[in-house]
C-alpha positions as CSV (number, residue, x, y, z in Angstrom):
1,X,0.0,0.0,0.0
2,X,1.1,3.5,-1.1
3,X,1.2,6.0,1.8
4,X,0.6,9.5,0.3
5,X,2.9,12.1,2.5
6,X,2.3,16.0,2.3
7,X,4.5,18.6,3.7
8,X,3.8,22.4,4.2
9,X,5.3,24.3,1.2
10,X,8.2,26.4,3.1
11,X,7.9,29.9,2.5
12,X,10.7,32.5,2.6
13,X,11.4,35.1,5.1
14,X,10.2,37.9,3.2
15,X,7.0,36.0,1.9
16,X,6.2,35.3,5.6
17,X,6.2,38.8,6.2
18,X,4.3,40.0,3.2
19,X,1.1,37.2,4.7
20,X,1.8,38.6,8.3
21,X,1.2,42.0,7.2
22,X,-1.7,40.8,4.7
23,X,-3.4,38.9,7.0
24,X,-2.9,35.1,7.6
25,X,-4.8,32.2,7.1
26,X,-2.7,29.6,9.3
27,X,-3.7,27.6,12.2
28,X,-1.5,28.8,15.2
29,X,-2.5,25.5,16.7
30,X,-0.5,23.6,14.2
31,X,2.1,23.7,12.2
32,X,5.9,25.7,12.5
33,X,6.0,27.7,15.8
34,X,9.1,29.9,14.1
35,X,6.3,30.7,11.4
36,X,3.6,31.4,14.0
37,X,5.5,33.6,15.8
38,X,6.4,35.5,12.7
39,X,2.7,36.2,11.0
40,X,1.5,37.0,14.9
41,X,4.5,39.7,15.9
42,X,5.2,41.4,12.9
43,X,1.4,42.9,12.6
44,X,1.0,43.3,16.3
45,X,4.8,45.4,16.6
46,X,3.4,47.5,13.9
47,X,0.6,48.3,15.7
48,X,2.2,49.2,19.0
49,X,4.2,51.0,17.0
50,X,1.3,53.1,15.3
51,X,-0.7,53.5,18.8
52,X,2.3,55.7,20.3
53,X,2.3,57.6,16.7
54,X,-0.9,59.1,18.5
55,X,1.0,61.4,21.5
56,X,4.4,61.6,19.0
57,X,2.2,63.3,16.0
58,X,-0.3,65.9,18.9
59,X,3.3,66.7,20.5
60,X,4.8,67.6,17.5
61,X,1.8,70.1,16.3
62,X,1.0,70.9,19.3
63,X,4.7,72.1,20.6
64,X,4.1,75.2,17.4
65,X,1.3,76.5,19.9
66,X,2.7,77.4,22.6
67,X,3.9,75.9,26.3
68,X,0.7,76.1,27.9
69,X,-0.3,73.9,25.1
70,X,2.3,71.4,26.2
71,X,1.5,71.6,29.5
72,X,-2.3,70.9,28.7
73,X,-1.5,67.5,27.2
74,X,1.3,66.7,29.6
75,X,-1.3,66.9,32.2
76,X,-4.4,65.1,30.5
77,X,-2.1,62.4,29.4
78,X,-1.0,61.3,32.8
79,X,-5.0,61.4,33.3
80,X,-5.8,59.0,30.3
81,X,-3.1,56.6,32.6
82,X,-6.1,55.3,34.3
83,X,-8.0,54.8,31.4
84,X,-4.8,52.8,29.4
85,X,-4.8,50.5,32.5
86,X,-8.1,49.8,32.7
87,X,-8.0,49.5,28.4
88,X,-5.3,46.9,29.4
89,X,-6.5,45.1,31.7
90,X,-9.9,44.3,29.7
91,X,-7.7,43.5,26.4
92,X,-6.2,40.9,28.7
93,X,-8.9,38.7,29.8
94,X,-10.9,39.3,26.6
95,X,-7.7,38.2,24.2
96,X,-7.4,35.1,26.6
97,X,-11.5,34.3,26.4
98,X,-11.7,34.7,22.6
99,X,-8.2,33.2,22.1
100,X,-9.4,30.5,24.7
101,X,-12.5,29.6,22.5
102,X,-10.8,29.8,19.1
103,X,-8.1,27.2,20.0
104,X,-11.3,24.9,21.1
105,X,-12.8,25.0,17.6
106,X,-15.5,27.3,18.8
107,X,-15.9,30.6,17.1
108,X,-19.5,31.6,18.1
109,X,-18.3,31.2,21.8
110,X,-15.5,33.2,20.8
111,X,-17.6,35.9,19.4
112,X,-19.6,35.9,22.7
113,X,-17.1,36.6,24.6
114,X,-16.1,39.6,22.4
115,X,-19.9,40.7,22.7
116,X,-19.6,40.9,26.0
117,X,-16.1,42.3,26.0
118,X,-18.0,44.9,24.1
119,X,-20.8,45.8,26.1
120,X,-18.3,46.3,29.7
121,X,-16.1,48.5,27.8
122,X,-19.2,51.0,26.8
123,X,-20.6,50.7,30.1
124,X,-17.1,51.8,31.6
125,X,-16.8,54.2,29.2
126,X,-19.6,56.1,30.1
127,X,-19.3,55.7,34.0
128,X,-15.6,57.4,32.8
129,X,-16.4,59.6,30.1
130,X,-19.4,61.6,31.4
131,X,-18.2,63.3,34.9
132,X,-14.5,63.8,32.9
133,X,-16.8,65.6,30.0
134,X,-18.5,67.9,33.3
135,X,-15.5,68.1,35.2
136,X,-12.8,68.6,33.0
137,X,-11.2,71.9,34.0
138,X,-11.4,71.1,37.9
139,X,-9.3,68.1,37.1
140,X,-7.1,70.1,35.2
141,X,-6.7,71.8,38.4
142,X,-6.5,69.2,41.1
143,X,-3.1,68.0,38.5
144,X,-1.9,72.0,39.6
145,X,-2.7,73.5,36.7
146,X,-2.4,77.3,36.5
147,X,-5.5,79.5,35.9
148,X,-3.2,80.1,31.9
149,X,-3.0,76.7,31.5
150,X,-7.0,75.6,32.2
151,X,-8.0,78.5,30.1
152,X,-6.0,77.1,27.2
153,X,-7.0,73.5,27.7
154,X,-10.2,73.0,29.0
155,X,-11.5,71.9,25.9
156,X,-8.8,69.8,24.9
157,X,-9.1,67.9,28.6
158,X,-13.0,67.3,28.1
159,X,-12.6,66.3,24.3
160,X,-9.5,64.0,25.5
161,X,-11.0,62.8,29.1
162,X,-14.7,62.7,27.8
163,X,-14.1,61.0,24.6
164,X,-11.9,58.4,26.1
165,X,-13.9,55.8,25.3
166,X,-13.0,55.1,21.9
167,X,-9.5,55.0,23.5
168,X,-11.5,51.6,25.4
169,X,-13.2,50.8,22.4
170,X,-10.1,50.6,20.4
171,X,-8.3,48.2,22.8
172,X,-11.3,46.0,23.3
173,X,-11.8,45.6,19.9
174,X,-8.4,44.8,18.5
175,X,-8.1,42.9,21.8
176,X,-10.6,40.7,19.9
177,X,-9.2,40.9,17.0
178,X,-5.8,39.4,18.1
179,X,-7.3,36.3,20.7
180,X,-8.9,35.2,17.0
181,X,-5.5,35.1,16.1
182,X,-6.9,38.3,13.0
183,X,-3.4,40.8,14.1
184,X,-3.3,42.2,10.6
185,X,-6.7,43.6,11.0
186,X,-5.6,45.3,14.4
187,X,-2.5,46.7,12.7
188,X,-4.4,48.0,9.3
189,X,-7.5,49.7,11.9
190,X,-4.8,51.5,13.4
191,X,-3.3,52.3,9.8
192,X,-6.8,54.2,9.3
193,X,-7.0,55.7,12.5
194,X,-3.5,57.6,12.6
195,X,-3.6,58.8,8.5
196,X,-6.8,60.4,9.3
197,X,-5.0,62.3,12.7
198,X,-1.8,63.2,10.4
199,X,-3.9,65.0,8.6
200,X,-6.7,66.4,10.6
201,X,-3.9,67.6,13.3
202,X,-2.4,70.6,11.5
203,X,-5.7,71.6,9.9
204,X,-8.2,71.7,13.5
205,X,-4.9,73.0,15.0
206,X,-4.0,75.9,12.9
207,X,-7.6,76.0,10.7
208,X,-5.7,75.2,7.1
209,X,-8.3,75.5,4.8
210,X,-12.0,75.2,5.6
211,X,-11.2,74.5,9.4
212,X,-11.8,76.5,12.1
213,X,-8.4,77.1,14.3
214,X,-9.0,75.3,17.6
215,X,-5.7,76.0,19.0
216,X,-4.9,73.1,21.0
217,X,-8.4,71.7,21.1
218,X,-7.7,70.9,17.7
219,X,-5.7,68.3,18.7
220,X,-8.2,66.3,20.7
221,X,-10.5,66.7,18.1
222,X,-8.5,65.3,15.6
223,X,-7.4,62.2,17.4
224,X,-10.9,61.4,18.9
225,X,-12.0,61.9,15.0
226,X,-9.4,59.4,14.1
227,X,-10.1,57.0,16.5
228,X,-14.1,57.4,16.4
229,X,-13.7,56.4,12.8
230,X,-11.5,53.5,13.7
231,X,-13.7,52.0,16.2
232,X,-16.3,52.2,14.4
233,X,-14.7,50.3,11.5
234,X,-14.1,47.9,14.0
235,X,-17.8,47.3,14.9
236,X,-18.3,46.7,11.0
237,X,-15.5,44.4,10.6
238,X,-16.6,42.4,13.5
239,X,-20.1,42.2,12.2
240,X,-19.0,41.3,8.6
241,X,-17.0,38.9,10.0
242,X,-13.7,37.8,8.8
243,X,-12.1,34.2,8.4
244,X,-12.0,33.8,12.3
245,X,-14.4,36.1,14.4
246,X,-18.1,37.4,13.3
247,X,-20.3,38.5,16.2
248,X,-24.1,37.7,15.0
249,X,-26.8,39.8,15.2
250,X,-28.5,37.1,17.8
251,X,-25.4,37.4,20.1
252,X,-25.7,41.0,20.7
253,X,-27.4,40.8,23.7
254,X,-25.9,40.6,27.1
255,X,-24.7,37.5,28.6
256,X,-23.9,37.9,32.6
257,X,-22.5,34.8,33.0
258,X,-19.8,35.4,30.6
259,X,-19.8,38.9,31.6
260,X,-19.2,38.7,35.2
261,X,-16.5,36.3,34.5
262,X,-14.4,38.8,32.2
263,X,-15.1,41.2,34.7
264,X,-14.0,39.4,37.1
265,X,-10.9,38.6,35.1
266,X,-10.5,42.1,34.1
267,X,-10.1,43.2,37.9
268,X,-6.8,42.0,38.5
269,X,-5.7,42.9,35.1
270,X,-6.2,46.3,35.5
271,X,-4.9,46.3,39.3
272,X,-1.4,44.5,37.3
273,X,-1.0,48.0,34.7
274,X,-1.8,50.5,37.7
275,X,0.5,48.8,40.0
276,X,3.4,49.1,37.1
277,X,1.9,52.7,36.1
278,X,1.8,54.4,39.6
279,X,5.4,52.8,40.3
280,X,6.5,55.3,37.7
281,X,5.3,57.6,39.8
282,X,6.8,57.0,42.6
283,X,10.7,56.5,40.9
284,X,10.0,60.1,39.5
285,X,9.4,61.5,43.2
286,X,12.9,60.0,44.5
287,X,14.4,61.4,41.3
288,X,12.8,64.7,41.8
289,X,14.9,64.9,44.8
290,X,18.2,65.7,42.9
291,X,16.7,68.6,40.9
292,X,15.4,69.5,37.3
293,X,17.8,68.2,35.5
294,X,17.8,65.2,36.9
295,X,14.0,64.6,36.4
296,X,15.0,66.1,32.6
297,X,17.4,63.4,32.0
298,X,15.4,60.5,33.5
299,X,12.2,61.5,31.5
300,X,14.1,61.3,28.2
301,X,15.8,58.1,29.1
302,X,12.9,56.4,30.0
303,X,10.6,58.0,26.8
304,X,13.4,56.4,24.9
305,X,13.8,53.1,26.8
306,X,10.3,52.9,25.9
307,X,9.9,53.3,22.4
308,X,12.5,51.1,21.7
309,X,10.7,48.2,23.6
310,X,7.4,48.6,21.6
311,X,8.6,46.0,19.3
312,X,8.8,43.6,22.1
313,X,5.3,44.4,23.5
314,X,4.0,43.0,19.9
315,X,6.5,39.7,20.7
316,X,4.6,39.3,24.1
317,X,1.4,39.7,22.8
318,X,2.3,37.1,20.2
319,X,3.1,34.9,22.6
320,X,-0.4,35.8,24.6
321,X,-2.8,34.4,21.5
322,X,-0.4,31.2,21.1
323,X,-0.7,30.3,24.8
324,X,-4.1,31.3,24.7
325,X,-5.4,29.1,21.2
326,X,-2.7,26.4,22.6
327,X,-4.5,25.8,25.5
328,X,-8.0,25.9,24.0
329,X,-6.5,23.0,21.0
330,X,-5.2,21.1,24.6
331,X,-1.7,21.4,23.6
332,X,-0.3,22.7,26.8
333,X,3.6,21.6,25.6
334,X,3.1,23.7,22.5
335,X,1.9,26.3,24.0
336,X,5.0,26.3,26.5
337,X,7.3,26.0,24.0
338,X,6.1,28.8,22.2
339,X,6.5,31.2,25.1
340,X,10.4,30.0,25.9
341,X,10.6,30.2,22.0
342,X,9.5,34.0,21.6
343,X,11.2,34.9,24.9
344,X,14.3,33.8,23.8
345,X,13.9,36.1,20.0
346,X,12.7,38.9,22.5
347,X,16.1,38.6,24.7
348,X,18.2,39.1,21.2
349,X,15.9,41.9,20.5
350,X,16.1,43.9,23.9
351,X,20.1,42.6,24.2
352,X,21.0,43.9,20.8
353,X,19.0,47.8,21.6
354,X,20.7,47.1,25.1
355,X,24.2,47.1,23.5
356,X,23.4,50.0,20.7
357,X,22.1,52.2,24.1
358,X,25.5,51.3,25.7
359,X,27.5,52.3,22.8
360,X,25.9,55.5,21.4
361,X,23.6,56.8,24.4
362,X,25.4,60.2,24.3
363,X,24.2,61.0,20.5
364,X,21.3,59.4,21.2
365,X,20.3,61.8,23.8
366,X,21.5,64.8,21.8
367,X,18.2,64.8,19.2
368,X,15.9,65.3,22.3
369,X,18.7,67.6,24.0
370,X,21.2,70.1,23.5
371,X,22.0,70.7,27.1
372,X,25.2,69.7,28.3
373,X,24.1,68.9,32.1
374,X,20.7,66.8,30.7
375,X,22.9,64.8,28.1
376,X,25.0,63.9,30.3
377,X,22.4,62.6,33.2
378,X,20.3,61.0,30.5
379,X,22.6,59.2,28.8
380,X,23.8,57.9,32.3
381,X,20.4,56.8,32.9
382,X,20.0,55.0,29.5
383,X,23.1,53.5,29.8
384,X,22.3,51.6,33.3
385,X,18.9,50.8,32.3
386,X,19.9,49.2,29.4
387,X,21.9,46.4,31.5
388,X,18.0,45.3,32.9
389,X,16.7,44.8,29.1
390,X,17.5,40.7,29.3
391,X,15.8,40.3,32.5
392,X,12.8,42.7,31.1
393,X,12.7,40.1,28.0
394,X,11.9,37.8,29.5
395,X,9.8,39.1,32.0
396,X,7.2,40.7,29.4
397,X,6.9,37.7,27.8
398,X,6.2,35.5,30.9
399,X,4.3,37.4,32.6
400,X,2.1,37.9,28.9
401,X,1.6,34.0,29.0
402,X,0.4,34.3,32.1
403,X,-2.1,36.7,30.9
404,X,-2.7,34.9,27.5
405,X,-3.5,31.8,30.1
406,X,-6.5,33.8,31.6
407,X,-4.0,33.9,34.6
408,X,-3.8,37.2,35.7
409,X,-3.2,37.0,39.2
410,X,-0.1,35.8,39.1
411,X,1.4,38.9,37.1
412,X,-0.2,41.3,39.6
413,X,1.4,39.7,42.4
414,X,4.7,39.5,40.7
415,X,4.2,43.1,39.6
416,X,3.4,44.4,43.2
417,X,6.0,42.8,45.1
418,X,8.6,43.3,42.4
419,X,7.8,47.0,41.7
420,X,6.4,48.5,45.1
421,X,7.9,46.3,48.1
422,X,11.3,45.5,46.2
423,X,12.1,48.1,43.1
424,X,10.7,51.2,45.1
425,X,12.7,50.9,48.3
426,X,15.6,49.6,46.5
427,X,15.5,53.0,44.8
428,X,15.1,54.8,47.8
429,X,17.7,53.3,49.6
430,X,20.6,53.5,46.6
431,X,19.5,56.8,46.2
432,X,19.3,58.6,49.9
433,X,21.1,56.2,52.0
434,X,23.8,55.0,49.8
435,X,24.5,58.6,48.1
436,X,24.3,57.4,44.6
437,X,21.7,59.9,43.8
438,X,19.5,59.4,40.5
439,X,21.8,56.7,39.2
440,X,20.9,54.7,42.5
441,X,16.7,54.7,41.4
442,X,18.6,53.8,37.8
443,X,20.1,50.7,39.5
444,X,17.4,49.9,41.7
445,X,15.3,49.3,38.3
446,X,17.7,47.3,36.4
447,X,18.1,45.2,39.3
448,X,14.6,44.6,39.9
449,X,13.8,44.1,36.5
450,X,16.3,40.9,36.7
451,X,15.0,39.6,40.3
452,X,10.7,40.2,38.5
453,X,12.6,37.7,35.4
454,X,13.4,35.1,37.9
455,X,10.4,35.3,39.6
456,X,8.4,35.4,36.4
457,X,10.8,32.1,35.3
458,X,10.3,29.9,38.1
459,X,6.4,30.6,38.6
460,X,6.3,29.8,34.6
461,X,8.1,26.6,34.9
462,X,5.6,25.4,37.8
463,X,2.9,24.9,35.0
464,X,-0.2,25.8,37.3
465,X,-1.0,28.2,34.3
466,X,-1.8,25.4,32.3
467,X,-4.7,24.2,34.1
468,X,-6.6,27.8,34.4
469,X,-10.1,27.8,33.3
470,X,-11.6,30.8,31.9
């Protein structure tokens, strides 16, 4: 008898990427892991990378107005913190339930669970959105704005804080999009969403043509635009339905069993973001300490630190939807594998930027500074913080599989004792008591970001992820 053997055409590097960025058709349940890996990240890096276009492209106009401009966003943005952890933390347990139900061959289920995902995130957008639309300016206050600087941007804060919603909406949905394993569709939303900001910015900005000049309100009104248009793409691509993921018009309707349980799972994903967020806070107040230039040089080093690790964010969320569809096809060992797998292309990502930081942090520095003092101090900070980036590999992309596991207790404990009971009085301690000023909170994070890896290792390695039920 003749045994008839197939094999999976290879593809090339380059036409990999050309299907990630198209959209792919594969199984991430079977099949090469190298591959899966590949169509996942490359479409979910481009899109972290396009989501912090949003602040680069409103900074850029918006620094042409004037500094009370500047200040106005400064100031709202660090507001809209709360709503990117709670955007977060509901893209979390909602990429694990639909990425859950996909790997189980169950698509409706899946869509369910995005329904639902759905009808929280409007909910919490308007328990959010409508005393920020009332209250704006007095916020603006309570943040110590001057009398100048609420004048200017009122309307900017309750365009920006009221409309931040579609800042939900856009998470949840693309949160969706990637548990069904559809990252292209995330990416190319996102595409839409910042072509119609580049060019709305300038023109409700500085009223080019037939707009009216809005001054810095033009801003808010051009990225809520942008967004507002995204999101509701998203509700029509979801509807439509692509290969994956269609939400029926029978399943819109709430379900409060599933509900409850992504709430309930949402919780301590949104407690695991403000934990990290507010730690950030309190590095900056030791820092503060040792005067402006000091909190100069550690905000650029850390706004750089940060856009260079975008890429890796896409790699852990990769690695999210494979544990999460893994687990759902019950193939735990593939599913582990895959996380080791994209941990260990995430260290040679972070370790090569690490080394580049190390070599060229002075001229690095110098395109956000021209200050002698401030290069020197940031290019300090960038340099220590770059010897924590293979402990911070790995820890993003463990403590993602958690998440993708529909675990996400275990990150938030990890996060709080790692960042507030070790990182935080580490700082403080290096800093004050041990004289090495600024450099010493520097330390204390590249340290901790090592100690949070091993932690993150040895829970992984346990397996108890593998048995979570969501």
């Amino acid at each position: 008898m003749a045994v008839a053997v197939t094999n999976e055409p290879q593809q090339s590097l380059w036409e990999s990427i050309r299907e990630a960025v198209r959209g792919s058709h594969q199984d991430f349940t079977k099949g090469s892991l190298n591959r899966a890996i590949l169509l996942l990240a490359i479409p979910m890096v481009l899109e972290m990378v396009l989501e912090s276009l949003f602040a680069v492209v409103d900074v850029f106009w918006v620094g042409r107005v004037g500094a009370n401009a500047v200040a106005t966003v400064g100031l709202t943005e660090s507001m809209l913190l709360l709503v990117f952890a709670i955007g977060m933390g509901l893209s979390l347990s909602t990429t694990a339930m639909v990425a859950r139900r996909i790997g189980e061959g169950d698509p409706q289920d899946a869509a369910v669970a995005g329904m639902q995902a759905i009808f929280l995130g409007l909910i919490i957008s308007a328990v959010i959105g409508v005393p920020c639309l009332i209250y704006a300016p007095n916020l603006l206050r309570l943040m110590g704005a001057t009398p100048d600087i609420v004048t200017v941007g009122s309307g900017y804060a309750r365009i920006a804080l009221g409309g931040s919603g579609v800042v939900l909406m856009l998470f949840l949905n693309n949160a969706i999009f990637r548990g069904a394993g559809d990252a292209a569709i995330a990416m190319r939303l996102l595409w839409l969403s910042n072509i119609i900001n580049l060019v709305l910015d300038p023109c409700l900005i500085f009223g080019l043509g037939p707009f009216h000049r809005f001054g810095v309100t033009g801003a808010a009104l051009a990225t809520f635009t942008g967004r507002g248009i995204g999101v509701l793409y998203q509700f029509y691509r979801l509807l439509a339905g692509t290969e994956r993921i269609r939400i029926l018009r029978r399943q819109i309707h709430v379900n409060w069993l599933v509900l409850v349980r992504l709430f309930r799972v949402s919780l301590t994903g949104i407690g695991q973001f403000a934990i990290a967020q507010t730690s950030w806070i309190g590095l900056v107040r030791i820092v503060s300490l040792f005067g402006a230039d000091a909190v100069a040089g550690y905000t650029i080093a850390v706004r750089i630190m940060i856009f260079a690790i975008l890429p890796s964010w896409g790699l852990s969320n990769a690695a999210a939807t494979l544990v999460g569809q893994n687990l759902g096809a019950k193939q735990p060992e593939r599913a582990e594998t895959s996380v080791w797998r994209t941990g260990f292309y995430n260290m040679l990502f972070l370790g090569s930027v690490g080394v580049a930081f190390l070599l060229f942090a002075e001229p690095i520095v110098r395109m956000f500074t021209d200050d002698p003092q401030i290069v020197r101090l940031a290019a300090s900070a960038l340099r220590i913080l770059s010897y924590g980036n293979i402990g911070y590999a790995y820890e993003m992309v463990m403590l993602q599989a958690f998440n993708g596991a529909g675990d996400t207790i275990t990150p938030t404990v990890v996060n709080f004792f790692g960042f507030w009971l070790f990182e935080i009085p580490l700082a403080y301690w290096l800093a004050i008591q041990r004289e090495f000023h600024a450099s010493g909170v520097y330390w204390s994070i590249a340290i901790a970001e090592a100690v949070i890896a091993i932690a993150s290792i040895l829970l992984f390695r346990r397996g108890r992820w593998k048995r979570q039920q969501i």
